[in-house]
C-alpha positions in Angstrom: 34.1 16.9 -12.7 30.9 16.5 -11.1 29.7 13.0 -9.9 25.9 12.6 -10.4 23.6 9.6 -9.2 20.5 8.9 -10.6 18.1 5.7 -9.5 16.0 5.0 -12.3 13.1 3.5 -10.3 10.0 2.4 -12.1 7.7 4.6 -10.1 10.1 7.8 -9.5 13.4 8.9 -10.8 15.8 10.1 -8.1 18.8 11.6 -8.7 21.5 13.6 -6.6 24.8 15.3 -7.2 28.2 16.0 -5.4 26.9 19.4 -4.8 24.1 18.0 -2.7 21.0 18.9 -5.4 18.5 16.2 -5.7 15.3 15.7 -7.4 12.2 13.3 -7.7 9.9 13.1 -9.7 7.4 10.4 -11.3 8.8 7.8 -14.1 6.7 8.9 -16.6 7.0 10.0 -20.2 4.3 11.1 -22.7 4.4 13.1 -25.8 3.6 16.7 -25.6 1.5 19.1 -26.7 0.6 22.9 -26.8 -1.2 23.6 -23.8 -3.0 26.9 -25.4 -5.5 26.7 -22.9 -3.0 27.2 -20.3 -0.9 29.9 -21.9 -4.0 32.0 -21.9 -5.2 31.2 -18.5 -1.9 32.3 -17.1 1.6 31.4 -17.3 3.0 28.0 -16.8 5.1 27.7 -13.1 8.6 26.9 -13.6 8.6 23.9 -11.3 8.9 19.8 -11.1 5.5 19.3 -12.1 5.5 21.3 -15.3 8.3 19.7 -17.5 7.8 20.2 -20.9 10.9 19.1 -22.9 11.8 19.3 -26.2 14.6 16.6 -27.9 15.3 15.7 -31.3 11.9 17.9 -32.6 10.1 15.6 -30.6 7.7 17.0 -27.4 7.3 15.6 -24.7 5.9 15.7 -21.0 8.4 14.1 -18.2 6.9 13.4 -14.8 3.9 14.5 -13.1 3.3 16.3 -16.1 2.9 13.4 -18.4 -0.3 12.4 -16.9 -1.6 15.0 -19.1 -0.5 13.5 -22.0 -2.7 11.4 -25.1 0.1 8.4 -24.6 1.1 8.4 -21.2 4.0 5.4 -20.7 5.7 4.4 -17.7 8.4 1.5 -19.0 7.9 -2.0 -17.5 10.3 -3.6 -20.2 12.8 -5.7 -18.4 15.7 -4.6 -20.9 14.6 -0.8 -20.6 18.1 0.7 -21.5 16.8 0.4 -25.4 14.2 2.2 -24.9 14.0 6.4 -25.3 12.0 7.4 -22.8 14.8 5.9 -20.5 17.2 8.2 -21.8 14.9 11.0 -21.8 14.4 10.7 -18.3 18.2 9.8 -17.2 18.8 12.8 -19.6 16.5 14.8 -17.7 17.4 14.3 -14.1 21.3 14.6 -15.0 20.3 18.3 -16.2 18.1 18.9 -13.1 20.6 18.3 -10.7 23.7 20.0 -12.1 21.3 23.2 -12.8 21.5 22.9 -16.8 25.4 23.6 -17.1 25.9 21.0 -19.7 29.7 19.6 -19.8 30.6 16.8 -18.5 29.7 14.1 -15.4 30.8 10.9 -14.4 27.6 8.9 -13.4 26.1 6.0 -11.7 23.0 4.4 -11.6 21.9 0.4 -10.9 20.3 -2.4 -11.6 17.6 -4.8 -10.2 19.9 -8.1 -9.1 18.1 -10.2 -11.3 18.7 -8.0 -14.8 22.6 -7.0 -13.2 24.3 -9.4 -14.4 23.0 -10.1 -17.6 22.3 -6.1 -18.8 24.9 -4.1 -16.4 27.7 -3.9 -19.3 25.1 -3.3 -22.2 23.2 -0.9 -20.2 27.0 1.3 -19.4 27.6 1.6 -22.8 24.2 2.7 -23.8 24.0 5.6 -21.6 27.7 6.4 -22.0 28.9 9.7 -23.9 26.8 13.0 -25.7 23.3 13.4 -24.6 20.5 14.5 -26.8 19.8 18.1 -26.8 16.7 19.3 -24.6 15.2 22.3 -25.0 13.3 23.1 -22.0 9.9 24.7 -23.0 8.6 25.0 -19.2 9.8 23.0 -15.9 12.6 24.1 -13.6 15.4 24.9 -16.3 14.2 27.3 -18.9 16.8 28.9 -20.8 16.8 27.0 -23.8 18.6 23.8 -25.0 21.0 22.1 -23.3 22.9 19.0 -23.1 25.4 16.9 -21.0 28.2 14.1 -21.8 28.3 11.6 -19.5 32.1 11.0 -20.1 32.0 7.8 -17.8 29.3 5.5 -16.5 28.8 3.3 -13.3 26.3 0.3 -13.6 25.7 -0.8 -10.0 22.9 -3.8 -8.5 20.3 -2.3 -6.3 20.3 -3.7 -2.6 23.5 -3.9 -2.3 23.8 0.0 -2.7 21.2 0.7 -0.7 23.4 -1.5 2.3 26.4 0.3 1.3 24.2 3.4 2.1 22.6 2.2 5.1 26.3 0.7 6.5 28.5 3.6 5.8 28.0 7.5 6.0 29.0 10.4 4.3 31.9 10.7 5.8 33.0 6.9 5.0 32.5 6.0 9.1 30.1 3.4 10.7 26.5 4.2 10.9 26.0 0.8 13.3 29.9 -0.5 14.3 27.9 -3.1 16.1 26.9 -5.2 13.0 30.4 -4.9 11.4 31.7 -7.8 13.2 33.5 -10.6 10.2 30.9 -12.9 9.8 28.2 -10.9 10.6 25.2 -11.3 8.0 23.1 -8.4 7.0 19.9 -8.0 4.9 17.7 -5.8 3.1 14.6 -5.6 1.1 14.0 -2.8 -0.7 11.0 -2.7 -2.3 10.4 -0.5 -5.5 7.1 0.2 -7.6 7.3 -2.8 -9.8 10.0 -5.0 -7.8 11.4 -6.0 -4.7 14.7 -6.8 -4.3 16.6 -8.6 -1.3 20.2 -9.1 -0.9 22.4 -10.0 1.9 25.7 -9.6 2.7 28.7 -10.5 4.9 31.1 -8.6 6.4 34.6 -9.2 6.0 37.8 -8.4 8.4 38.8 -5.1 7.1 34.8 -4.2 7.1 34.2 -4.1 3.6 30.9 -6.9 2.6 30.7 -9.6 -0.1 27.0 -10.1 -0.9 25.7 -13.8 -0.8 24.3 -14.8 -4.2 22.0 -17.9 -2.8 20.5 -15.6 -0.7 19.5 -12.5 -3.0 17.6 -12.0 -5.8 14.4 -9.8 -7.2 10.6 -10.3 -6.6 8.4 -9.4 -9.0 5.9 -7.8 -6.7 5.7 -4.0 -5.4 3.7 -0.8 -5.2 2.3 -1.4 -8.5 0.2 -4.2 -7.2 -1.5 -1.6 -5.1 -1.8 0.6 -8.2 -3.7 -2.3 -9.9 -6.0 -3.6 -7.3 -7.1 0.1 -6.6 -7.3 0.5 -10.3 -9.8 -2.9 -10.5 -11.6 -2.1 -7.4 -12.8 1.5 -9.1 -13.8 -0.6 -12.1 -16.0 -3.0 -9.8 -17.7 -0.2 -8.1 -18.2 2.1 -11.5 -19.3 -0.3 -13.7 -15.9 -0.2 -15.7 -14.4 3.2 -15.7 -10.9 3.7 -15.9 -9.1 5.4 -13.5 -5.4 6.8 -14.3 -2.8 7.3 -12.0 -3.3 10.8 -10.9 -6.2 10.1 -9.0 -4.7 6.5 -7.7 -2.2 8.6 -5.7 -5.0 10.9 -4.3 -6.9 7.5 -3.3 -3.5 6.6 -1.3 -3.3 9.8 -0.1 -7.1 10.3 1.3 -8.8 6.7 1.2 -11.5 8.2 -0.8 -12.4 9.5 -4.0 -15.5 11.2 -5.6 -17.2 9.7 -8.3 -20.7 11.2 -9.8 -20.9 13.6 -7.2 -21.0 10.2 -4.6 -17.8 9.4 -2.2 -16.1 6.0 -3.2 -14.3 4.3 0.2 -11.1 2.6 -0.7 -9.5 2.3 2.7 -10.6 -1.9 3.0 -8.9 -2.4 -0.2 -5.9 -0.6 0.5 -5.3 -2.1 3.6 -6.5 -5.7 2.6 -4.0 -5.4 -0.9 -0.9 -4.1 1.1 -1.1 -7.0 3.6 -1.4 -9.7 0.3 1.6 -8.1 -1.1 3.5 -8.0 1.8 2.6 -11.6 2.3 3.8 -12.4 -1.2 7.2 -10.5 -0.5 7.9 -12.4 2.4 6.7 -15.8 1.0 9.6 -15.8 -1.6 11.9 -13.9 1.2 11.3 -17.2 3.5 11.5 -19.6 0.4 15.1 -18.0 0.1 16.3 -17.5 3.3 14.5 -20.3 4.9 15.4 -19.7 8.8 18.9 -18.3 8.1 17.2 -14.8 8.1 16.5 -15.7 12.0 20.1 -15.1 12.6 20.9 -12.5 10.5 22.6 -9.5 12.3 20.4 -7.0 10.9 17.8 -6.6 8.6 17.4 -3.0 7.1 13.9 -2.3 5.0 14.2 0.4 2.0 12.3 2.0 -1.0 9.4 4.0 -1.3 7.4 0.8 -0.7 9.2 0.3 2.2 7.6 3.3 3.9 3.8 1.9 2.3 4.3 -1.9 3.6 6.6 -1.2 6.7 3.5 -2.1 9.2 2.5 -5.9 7.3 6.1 -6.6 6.7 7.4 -6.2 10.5 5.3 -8.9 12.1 6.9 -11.3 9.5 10.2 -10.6 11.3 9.7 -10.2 14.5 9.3 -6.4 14.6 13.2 -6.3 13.7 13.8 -4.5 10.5 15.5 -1.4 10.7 14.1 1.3 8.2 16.7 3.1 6.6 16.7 6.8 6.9 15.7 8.6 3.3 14.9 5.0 2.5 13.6 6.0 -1.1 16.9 7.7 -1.9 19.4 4.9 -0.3 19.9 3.4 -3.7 20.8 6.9 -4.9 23.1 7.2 -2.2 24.7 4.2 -2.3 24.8 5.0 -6.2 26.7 8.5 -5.8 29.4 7.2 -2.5 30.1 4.2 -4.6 30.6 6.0 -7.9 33.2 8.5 -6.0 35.5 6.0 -4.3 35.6 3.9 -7.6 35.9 7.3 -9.8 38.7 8.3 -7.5 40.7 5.2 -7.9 40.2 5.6 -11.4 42.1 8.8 -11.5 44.6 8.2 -9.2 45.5 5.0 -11.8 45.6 7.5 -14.7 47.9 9.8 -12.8 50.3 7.1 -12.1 50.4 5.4 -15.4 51.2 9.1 -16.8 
């Protein structure tokens, strides 16, 4: 049976299976429509960015193609395992990455520490079992309706699979034998699109880590900051317009961004808002860790924020933190070589019980 991993961040979904397919793509949800216009300009590409679904006679646009959507929605709800545009994009990703063949897949996916332990049990059961149907109208599976089972679920807390990731490679070996001394103290902040979360851990004799509950938790700061003082700073300079999310990316991406025919600079703001979130981040980090973090054996930085704040959050720490390779997938990593040794030791209990 296939193991699948899918990291339901609140900026991008990320997902990988044990055949080595992953996917990204934006955490947003809309409902659809019929593009007419499109149809008759040409046909729609089959790719990532046109993913028009189809479940329970309901459209709907997932990812990049939502932002062209009446009722675009990205979920900020702390308890979002209620809501359906969570399943429709778990749903979706689980089908992406095993190619549409329906049947069934063990899965895992996480938590942010500070929901874990409170939502981890409700949010298993909830995405345990038959999926909804999809019918894929355009996007990369095409070939009508489809659905999965996910015949057993994982629940498991960011951070700490993101160090699992960074500690231990594919192969189950050391990636830095020099930090996995007993004793040794390790940390991580992995920062997301609406939080941050830090977690450290310490090795234990035979290798393996126990996290350190004093000294982890969940900020409630992260790339959507940015997102907002970009969006208020276009409202300044226009007079009030609105500016969706489509073009905040672009403004990230070139520093700029026409406006009435007239070039708008956003390159102060963005560099003056990603040093006041950083600062915030490493405010509570300090609050938390105090000076302990100064002897810490290693400090890894992860998440697609991590890549966006890497230069203001370094000074904080001496220039220490290690950035994680494929930082924005170490969650999903950590997620998927998790899930297979605890699937595995599920299976080899059945076999000896039968």
């Amino acid at each position: 049976m296939e193991n699948v991993a899918v990291d339901l961040g609140y900026g991008f979904v990320k997902a990988i299976s044990s055949s080595g397919k992953r996917i990204i793509f934006p955490s947003l949800v809309g409902k659809g429509y019929d593009r007419g216009i499109t149809n008759i300009l040409g046909d729609t590409p089959n790719d990532m960015a046109n993913m028009h679904v189809t479940i329970e006679n309901e459209d709907y646009f997932v990812g990049e193609l939502a932002n062209e959507s009446r009722s675009l929605s990205r979920i900020f709800e702390r308890e979002r395992f209620n809501h359906i545009y969570t399943h429709i994009l778990l749903n979706t990703a689980i089908q992406l990455v095993t190619g549409g063949r329906g049947g069934s897949v063990n899965l895992s996916t996480g938590l942010p520490l500070d929901f874990y332990k409170a939502q981890a049990k409700d949010f298993q059961s909830s995405i345990t079992g038959i999926q909804s149907f999809i019918e894929w109208k355009s996007g990369p599976l095409v070939e009508g309706a489809k659905q999965v089972n996910v015949e057993r679920a994982l629940v498991f807390p960011q951070g700490a699979s993101a160090i699992f990731s960074a500690l231990i490679n594919h192969e189950g070996k050391f990636t830095y034998p020099q930090f996995m001394n007993q004793g040794s103290l390790i940390g991580l902040i992995d920062i997301g699109f609406r939080t941050t979360d830090f977690v450290v851990v310490e090795i234990q004799e035979n290798g393996s880590f126990v996290p350190k509950a004093k000294l982890s938790g969940t900020v409630d700061d992260g790339v959507n900051n940015l997102y907002r003082d970009i969006r208020q700073s276009f409202k300044t300079q226009t007079g009030g317009a609105d500016l969706s999310e489509l073009y905040i990316n672009r403004i990230l991406k070139d520093e700029q961004l026409k406006y009435k025919g007239n070039s708008i600079d956003f390159s102060q703001i963005i560099q003056s808002s990603k040093k006041s979130i950083a600062t915030n981040i490493v405010d509570r980090l300090k609050n938390v860790w105090a000076e302990e973090s100064d002897l810490f054996d290693a400090i890894f930085l992860a998440g697609g924020g991590g890549e966006l704040f890497e230069s203001f959050i370094q000074p904080h720490f001496d220039n220490r933190l290690l950035k994680i390779t494929e930082s924005q997938f170490a969650n999903t990593i950590g997620y998927l070589r998790l899930g297979k040794s605890v699937f595995e030791q599920l299976d080899r209990r059945h076999k000896s019980v039968m």
